[in-house]
N, C-alpha and C positions, 0 to 999 in steps of 0.2 A: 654316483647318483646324480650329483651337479651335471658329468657332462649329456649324459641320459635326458635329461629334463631341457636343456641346453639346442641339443641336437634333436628332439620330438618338437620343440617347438619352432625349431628353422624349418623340418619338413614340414610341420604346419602349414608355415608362414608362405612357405613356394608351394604347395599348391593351392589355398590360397588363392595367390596373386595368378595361377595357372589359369585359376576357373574364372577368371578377370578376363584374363584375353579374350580378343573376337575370334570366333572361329577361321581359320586359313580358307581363303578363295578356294572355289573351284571352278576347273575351266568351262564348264556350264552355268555360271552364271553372265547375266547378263550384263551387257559393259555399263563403266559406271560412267554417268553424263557430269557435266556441268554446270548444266541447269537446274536452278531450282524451280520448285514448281511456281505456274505462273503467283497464286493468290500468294507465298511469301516471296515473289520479286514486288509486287504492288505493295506489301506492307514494309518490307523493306527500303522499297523508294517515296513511300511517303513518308517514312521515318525519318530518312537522310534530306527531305527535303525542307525539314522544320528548324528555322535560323535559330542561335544564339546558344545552343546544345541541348534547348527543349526536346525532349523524347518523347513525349506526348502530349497532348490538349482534349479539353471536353467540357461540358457543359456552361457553353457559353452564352448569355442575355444579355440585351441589353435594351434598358428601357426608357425613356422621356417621358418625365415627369410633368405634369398638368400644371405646377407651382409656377408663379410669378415671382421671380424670374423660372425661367424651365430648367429641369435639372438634367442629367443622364446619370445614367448608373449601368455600370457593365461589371459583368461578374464574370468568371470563369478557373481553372484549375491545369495549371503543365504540371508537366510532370519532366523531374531534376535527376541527374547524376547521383547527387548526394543531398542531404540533408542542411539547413541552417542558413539556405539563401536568402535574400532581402528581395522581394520582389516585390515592383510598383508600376504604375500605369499612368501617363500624364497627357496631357492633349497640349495642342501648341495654341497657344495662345494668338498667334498671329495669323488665324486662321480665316479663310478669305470666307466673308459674310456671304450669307443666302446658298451656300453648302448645302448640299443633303447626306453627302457623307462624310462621316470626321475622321480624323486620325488620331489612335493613341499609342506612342509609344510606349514598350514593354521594355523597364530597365532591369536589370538583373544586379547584382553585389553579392561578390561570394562571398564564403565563410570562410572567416580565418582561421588557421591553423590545421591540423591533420581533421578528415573528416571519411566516416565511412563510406565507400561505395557502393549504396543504397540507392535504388531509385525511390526519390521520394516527390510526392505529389506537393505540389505548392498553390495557396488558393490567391487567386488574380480579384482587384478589387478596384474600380474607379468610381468616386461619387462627385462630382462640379458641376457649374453651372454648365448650359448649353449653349453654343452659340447660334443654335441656327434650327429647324424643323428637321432633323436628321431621319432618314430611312435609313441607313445601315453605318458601323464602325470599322472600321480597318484596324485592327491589330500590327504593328512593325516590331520588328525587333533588329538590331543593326543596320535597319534601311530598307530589310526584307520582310513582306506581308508574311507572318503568321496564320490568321484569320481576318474573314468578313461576318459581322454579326448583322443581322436585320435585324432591327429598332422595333419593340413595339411600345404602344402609345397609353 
């Protein structure tokens, strides 16, 4: 009886994995290219063209405060490998006066120890003074622009 139940369940288990398989070419189909279609080569190479291993960005503001002294505050959200990163935003302090555009670098600090491979959204936050009547911010990360935000007032 053992081997009965045994052997019904290995012919199970192969076809099964039989009806898995792709079905076998035939020489009437048509050849298979290389190419991917154009709209995913575009998201593709926008994806591989975002520094630091960000996989994605989006909803990014930023805005100049009325306060004396004037403030900025820029907001936004990438998107991580994995989960429990440290992410911050800092401007250079030794930024040459009467600018209209600033820079803020995007530092990243991973997470220690084993961590899932989940892409996870991480939320981007800068609030300091301003040095200057900014119209737009420059995102970096490693050296390389990120993003440009336009400033509203």
């Amino acid at each position: 009886m053992k081997i009965t139940h045994i052997l019904t369940t290995a012919a199970l288990g192969a076809l099964l994995l039989a009806a898995c398989q792709p079905p076998a070419a035939t020489t009437e189909e048509a050849p298979a290219t290389t190419e991917a279609p154009a709209t995913t080569q575009a998201a593709a190479g926008a994806e591989a063209a975002l520094p630091c291993g960000v996989l994605a960005q989006r909803d990014w503001q930023a805005t100049l405060g009325s306060s004396t002294p004037a403030t900025l505050t820029v907001s936004g959200e990438i998107d991580l490998g994995t989960p429990g990163y440290g992410v911050s935003l800092a401007r250079d302090a030794n930024e040459a006066a009467g600018t209209t555009t600033t820079v803020l670098t995007l530092a990243l600090r991973a997470p220690s120890g084993m961590q899932a491979q989940v892409v996870t959204a991480h939320p981007v936050r800068y609030f300091g003074p301003a040095g200057g009547q900014y119209t737009s911010v420059q995102v970096v990360c490693d050296g390389a622009p990120l993003t440009t935000i336009n400033v509203t007032h």
